[in-house]
RODO-2510 file (C-alpha; in nm, 4 decimals, decimal comma):
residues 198
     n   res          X          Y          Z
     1     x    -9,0737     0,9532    13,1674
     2     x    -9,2255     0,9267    12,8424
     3     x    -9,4850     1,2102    12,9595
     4     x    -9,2294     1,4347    13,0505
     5     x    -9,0131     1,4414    12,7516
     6     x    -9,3331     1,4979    12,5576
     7     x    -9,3488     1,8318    12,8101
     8     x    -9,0254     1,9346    12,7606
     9     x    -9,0333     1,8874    12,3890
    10     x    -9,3584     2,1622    12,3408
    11     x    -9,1731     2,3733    12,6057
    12     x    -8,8734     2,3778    12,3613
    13     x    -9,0662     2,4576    12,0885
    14     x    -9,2686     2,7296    12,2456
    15     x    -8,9613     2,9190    12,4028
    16     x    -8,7628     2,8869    12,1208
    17     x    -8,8885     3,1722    11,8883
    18     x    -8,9630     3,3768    12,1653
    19     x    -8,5974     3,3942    12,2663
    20     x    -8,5166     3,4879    11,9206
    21     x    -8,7497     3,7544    11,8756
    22     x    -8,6652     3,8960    12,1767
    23     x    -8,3070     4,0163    12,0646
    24     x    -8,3453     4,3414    11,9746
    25     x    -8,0951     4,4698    11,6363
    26     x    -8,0292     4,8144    11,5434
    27     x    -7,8464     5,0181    11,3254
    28     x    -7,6787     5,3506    11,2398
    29     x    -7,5271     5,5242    10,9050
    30     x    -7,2618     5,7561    11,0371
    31     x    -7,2489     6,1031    10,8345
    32     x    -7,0614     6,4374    10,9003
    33     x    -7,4216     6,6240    10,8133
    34     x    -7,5604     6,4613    11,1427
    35     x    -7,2639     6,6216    11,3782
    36     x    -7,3795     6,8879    11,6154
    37     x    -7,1904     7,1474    11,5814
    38     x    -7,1320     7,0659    11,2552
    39     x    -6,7780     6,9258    11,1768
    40     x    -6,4649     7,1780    10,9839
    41     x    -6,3651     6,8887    10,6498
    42     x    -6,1450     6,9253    10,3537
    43     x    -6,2537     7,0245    10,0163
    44     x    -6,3481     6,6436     9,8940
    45     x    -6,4291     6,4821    10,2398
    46     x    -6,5522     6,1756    10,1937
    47     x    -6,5630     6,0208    10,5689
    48     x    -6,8335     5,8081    10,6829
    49     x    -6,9342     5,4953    10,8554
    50     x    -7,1848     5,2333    10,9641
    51     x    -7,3110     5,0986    11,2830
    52     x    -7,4604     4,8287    11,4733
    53     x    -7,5958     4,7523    11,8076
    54     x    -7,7987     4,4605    11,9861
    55     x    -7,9239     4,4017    12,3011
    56     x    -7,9597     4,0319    12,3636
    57     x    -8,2412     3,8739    12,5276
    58     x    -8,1662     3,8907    12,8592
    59     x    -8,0771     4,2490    12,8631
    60     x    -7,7615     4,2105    12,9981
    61     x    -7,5538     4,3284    12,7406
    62     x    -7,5169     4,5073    12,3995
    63     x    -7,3359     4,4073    12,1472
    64     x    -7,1808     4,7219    11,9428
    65     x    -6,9962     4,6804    11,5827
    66     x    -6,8725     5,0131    11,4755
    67     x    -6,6850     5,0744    11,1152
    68     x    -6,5847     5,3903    10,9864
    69     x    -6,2890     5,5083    10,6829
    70     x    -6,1723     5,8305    10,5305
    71     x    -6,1625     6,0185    10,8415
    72     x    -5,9126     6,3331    10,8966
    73     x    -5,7187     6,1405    11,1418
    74     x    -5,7322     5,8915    11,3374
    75     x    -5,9838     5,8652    11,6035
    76     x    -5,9712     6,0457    11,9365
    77     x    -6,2650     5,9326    12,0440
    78     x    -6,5630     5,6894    12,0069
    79     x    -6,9021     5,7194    12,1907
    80     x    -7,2762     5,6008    12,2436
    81     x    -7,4337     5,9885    12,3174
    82     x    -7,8197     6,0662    12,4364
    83     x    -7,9704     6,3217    12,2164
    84     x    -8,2552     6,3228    12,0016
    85     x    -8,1780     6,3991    11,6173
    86     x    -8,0537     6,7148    11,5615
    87     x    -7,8891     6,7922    11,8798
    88     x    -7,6105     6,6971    12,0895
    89     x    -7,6053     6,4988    12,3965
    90     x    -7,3695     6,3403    12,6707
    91     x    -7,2164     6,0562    12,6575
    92     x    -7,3742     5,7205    12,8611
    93     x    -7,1426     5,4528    12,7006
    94     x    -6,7614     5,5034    12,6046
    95     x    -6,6283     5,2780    12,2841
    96     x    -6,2917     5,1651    12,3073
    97     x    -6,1587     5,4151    11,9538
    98     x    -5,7953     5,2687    12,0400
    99     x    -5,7975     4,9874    11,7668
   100     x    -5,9433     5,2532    11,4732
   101     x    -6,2077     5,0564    11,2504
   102     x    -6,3706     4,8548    11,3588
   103     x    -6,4802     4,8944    11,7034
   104     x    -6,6316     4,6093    11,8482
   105     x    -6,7500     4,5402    12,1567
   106     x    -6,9671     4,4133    12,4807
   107     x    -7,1281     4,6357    12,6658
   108     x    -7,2788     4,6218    13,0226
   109     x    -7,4603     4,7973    13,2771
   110     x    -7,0579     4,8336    13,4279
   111     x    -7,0026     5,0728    13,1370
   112     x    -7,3124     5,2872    13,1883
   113     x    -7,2308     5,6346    13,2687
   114     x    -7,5246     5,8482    13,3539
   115     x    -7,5095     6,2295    13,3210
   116     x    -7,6264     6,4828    13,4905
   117     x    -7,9821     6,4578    13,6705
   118     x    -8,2376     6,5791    13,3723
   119     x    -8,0193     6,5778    13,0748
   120     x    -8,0295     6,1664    12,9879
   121     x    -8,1052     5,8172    13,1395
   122     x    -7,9667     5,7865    13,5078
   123     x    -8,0155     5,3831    13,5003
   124     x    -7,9003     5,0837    13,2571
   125     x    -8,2463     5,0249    13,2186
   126     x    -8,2958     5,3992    13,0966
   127     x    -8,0269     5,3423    12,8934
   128     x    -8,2085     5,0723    12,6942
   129     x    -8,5372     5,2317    12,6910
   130     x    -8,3195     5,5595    12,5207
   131     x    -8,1958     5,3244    12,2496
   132     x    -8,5472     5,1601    12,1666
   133     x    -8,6663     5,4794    12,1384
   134     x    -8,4209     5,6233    11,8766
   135     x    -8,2737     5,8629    12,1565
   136     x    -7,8901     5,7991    12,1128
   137     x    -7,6621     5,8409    11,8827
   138     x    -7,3281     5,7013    11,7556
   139     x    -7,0157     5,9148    11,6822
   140     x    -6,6499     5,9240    11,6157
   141     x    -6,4130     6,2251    11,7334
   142     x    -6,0842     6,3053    11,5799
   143     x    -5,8420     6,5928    11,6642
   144     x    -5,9337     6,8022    11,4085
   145     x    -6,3066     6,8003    11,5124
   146     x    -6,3006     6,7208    11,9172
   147     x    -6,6880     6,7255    11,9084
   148     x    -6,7053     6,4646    11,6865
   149     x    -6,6273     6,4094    11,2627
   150     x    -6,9261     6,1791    11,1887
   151     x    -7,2530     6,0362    11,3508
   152     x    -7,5211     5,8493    11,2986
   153     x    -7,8496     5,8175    11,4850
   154     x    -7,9128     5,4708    11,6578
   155     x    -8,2667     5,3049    11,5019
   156     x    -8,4307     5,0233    11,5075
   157     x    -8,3622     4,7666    11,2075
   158     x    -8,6501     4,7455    11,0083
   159     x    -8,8251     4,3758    11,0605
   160     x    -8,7146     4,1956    10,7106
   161     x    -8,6339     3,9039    10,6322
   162     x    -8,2060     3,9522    10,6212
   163     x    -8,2433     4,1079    10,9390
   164     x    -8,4287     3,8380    11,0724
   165     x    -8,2102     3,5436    10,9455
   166     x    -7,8865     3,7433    11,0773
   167     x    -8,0157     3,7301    11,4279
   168     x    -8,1141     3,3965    11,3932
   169     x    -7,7936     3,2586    11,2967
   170     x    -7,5458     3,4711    11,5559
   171     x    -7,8083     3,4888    11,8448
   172     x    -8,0107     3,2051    11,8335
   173     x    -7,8433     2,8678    11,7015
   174     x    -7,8294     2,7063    12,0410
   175     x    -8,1957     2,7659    12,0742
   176     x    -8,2988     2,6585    11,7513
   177     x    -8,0569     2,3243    11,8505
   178     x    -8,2909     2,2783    12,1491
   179     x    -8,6119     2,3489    11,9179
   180     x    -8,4817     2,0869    11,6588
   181     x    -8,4151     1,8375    11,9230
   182     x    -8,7147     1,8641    12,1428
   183     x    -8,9029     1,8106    11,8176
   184     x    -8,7567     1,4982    11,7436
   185     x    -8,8378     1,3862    12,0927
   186     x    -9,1603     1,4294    12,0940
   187     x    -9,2037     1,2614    11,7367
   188     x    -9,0458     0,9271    11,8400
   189     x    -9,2414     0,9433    12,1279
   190     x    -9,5747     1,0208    11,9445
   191     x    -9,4549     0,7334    11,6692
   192     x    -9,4551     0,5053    12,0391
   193     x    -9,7618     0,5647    12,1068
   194     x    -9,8993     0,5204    11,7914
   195     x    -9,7660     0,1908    11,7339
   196     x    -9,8316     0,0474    12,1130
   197     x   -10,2306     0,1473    12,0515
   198     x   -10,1755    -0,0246    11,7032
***
């Protein structure tokens, strides 16, 4: 019995930061100067926005937070596109624009829409690859620029510390629970041990 909590205790520990290093953040800074075609603004525009996206560990699902202000309107539309920088794509995942700023929410391989055969991902798992490799692109629509107002490329967060510690503490707590447990486990156990042989 003993034996076996010892077991599950290194198993804990092991898994532990794997699962959190596995879920993946990203981010994007929405400009007009990114829209393709570019957008028609008002003397003065100052519309923009910010983005993030993560796909958790399992793959399953991506999370997507999406804030924007000082648009010309209000928001006719809200997608994930495929395109690389500089050009403009089709859309694989629709954003629920309904609510105005901010859009959040869970998407799945159920919202997955591939286009046409050669222009973008035709599977989920495409999907994700097209995101890890910088290949999509958020952007809001409005009805004074149907092709979209402001974008932002979707990248990678850079591997620092904050971004680190913010996936640790919304992704991970549960595991680190498990971690902090098993640990204490297997010290009481190895304390045991120590004092039986003493």
């Amino acid at each position: 019995m003993r034996r076996a909590a010892v077991l599950l205790a290194i198993a804990a520990l092991i898994a532990a930061p794997a699962a959190v290093l596995a879920v993946e953040p990203f981010v994007a800074n929405l400009t007009p100067d990114q829209e393709v075609p570019a957008p028609t603004l008002p003397s003065g525009y100052e519309g923009s926005g910010s983005g993030s996206v993560v796909i958790s560990d399992d793959e399953t699902e991506i999370t997507v937070e999406v804030t924007f202000d000082g648009l010309t309107g209000a928001p006719s539309g809200s997608h994930i596109h495929y395109a690389a920088e500089g050009a403009a794509g089709p859309i694989i995942f629709p954003l629920d624009h309904t609510g105005g700023s901010p859009i959040n929410q869970t998407l799945t391989e159920a919202d997955f829409t591939a286009p046409d055969p050669g222009q973008g991902p035709q599977t989920y798992a495409e999907a994700l690859a097209a995101i890890r490799d910088g290949m999509t692109y958020i952007n809001v629509h409005t009805e004074a620029n149907p092709p979209g107002e402001i974008r932002g490329q979707i990248m990678e967060l850079p591997d620092t510390a904050t971004g680190d510690e913010a996936v640790v503490g919304t992704a991970a707590t549960p595991l680190l629970l498990l971690a902090v447990v098993g640990l204490a486990v297997f010290l009481v156990t190895l304390r045991r041990f120590g004092l039986r042989r003493a």
